[in-house]
N, C-alpha and C positions, 0 to 999 in steps of 0.2 A: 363849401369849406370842408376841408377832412382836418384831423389830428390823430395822429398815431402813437402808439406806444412802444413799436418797435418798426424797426425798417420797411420798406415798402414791400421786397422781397418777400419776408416772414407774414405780412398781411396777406400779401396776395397770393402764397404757399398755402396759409389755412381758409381762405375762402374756397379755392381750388378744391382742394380734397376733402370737402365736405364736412371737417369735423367740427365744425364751430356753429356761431348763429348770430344772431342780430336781434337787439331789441330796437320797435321801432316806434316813435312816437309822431302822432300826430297834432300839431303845432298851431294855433290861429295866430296870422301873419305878421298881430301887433304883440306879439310874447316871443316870439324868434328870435329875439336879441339876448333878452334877461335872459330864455330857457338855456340857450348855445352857452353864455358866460356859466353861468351855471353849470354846465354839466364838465365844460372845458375845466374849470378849478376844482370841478369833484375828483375830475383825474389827474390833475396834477398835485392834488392833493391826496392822492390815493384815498380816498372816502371809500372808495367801493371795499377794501378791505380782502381781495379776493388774490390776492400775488399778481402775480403776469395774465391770468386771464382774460382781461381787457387787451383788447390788440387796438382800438380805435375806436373812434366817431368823424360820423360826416353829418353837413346839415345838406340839406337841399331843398330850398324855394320853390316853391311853385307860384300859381297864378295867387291862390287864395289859401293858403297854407304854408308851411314849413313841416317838410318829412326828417327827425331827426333818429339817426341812426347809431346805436352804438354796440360793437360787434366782441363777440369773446368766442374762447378758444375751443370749448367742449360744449355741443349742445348738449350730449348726452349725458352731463353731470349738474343734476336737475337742482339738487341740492346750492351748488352755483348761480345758476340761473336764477332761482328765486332768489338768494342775496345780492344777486343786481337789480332783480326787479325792484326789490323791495328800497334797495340804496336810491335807485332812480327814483321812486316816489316822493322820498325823505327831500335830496339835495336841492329835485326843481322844484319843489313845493308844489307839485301838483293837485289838482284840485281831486276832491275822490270820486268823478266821474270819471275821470280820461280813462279813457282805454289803452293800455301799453298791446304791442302786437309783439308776436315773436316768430320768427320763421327760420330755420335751420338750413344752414346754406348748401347740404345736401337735396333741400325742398330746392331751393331758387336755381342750382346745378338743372333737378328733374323739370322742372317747369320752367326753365329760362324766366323766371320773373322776380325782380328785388321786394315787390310792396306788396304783390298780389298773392291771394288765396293765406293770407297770415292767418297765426293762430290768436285769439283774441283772450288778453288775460286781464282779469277783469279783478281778481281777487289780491 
């Protein structure tokens, strides 16, 4: 499932040229529903608080997990970044184990990989 906050075009323009990034959460398969609802009404509620910088989320299932992904526009403005982190721990109620991952989509460009070699933010 994706949801966007601007056209498909404009997503797939700032993935490309690398200046954005992805936070990425890892999901146990029986909370994939309530987290997804959850994050979907924190953006259409604009909870995150951060203007246009959210460009979207995707969920994606796997065997034994839910990978949920939700993407903004400047990796480089860190400051940002952590008012998403920090929004995203707020709205899904996550527990204070989860690991949020974050990966700059200049990284997944050099290393052709979406999940792998992330950086792990833990604070």
């Amino acid at each position: 499932a994706v949801v966007s906050t601007q056209s498909r075009e404009a997503v797939v323009s700032t993935q490309s040229t690398g200046h954005g990034g992805t936070w990425i959460i890892r999901v146990r398969k029986n909370l994939i529903s309530k987290v997804w609802e959850l994050l979907v009404l924190a953006m259409l509620g604009e909870q995150f608080m951060v203007g246009p910088e959210i460009c979207g989320a995707r969920l994606s299932v796997r065997w034994n997990e839910g990978l949920l992904s939700l993407w903004n526009r400047n990796a480089a403005d860190q400051k940002t970044c952590i008012r998403i982190r920090d929004t995203l721990k707020r709205v899904l109620q996550l527990p204070p184990h989860t690991k949020l991952e974050y990966k700059a989509h200049s990284e997944s460009i050099r290393d052709r990989t979406s999940y792998q070699y992330t950086r792990v933010i833990t604070d």
